[in-house]
N, C-alpha and C positions, 0 to 999 in steps of 0.2 A: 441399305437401310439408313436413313438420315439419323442423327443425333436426337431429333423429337420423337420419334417414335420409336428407335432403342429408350430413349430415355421411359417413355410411356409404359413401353414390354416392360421395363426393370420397377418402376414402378407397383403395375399388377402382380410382379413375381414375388415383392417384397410385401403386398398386402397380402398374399395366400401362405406366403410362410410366415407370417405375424400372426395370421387367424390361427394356424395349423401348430406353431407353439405357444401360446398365450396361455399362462398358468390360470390356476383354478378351475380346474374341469368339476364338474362333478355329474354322475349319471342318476342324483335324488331327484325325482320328478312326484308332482302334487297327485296325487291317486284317485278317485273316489269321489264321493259329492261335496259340493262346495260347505264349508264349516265356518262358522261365525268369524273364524279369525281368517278365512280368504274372504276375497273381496271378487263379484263378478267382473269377468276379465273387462268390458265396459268402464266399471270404475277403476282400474288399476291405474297406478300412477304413473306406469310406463307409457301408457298409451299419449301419442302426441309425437312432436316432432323434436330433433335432440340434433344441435352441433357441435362438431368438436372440430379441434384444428390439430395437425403435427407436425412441426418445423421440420422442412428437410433444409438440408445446408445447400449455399448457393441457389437457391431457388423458393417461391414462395410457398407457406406453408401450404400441405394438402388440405383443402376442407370435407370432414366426413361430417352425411345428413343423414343421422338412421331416422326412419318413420316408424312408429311401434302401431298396428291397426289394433282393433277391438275382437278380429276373430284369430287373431293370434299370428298373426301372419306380418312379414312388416318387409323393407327395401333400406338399404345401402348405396349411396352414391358418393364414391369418395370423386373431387374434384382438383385433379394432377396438375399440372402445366396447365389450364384452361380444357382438359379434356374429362368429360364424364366417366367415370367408371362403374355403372347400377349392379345392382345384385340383389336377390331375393334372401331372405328367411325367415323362420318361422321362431316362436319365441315360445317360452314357456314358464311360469312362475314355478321357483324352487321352494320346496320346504322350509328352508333358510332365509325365504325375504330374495335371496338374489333369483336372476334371470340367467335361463341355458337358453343361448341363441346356437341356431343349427343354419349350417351354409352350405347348397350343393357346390362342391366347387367342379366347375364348368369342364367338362367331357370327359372327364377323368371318374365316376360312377362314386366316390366317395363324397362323407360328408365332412363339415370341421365345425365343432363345437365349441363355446368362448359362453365364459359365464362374465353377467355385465351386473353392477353392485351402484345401486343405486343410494347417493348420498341422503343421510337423516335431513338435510332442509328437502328432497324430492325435487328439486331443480337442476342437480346434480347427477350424472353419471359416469361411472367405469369400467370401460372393457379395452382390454389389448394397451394398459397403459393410455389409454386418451379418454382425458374428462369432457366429458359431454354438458354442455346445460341445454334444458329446455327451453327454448320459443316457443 
């Protein structure tokens, strides 16, 4: 195996175990019919598109694009050495104002969970330690 694609493998390994410890879990999820103080997931402020960068040393930074959709649903592509990384999940607005993102991670039958906390200006977000702003 050459050097760029060990390096790629180490990579992915390192994003599944970032997802899979990343503090702030929490399992409060919004219940019931939508209440004055929720907003239809249409209007939510997550919905749209969000980058973030994280320096890895010796190399340039990874760029992560989450997409948040309107049906709750959204995509991950972190961008390694020049190589795409996608990933599916599904989002969900918390009682708390934050977001529980859910991730199948790939052939292995489990899921991982990361709660992402969107800054008071809402151009702003964090999850797994990487701030995001919106485009």
């Amino acid at each position: 195996m050459n050097k760029r694609h060990l390096l790629l493998f180490l990579a992915a390994g390192l994003l599944v175990i970032c997802l899979s410890t990343a503090g702030c879990i929490t399992s409060s999820n919004i219940t019931g019919p939508v209440t004055q103080t929720q907003k239809p997931l249409t209007e939510d402020p997550i919905i749209g598109t969000w980058i973030g960068y994280k320096p890895i040393p010796n190399y340039d930074d990874d760029k992560y694009t989450l997409v948040f959709k309107s049906d709750g649903t959204g995509t991950v592509s972190i961008e390694s050495m020049g190589l795409p990384l996608p990933s599916n999940f599904t989002w969900t607005l918390l009682e708390n104002g934050d977001y529980k993102m859910t991730f199948d991670i790939a052939a292995s039958g489990f899921m991982q969970t990361n709660t992402l906390k969107i800054g008071s200006d809402g151009k702003t977000c964090t999850v797994i330690d990487i701030e995001f702003i919106k485009s």
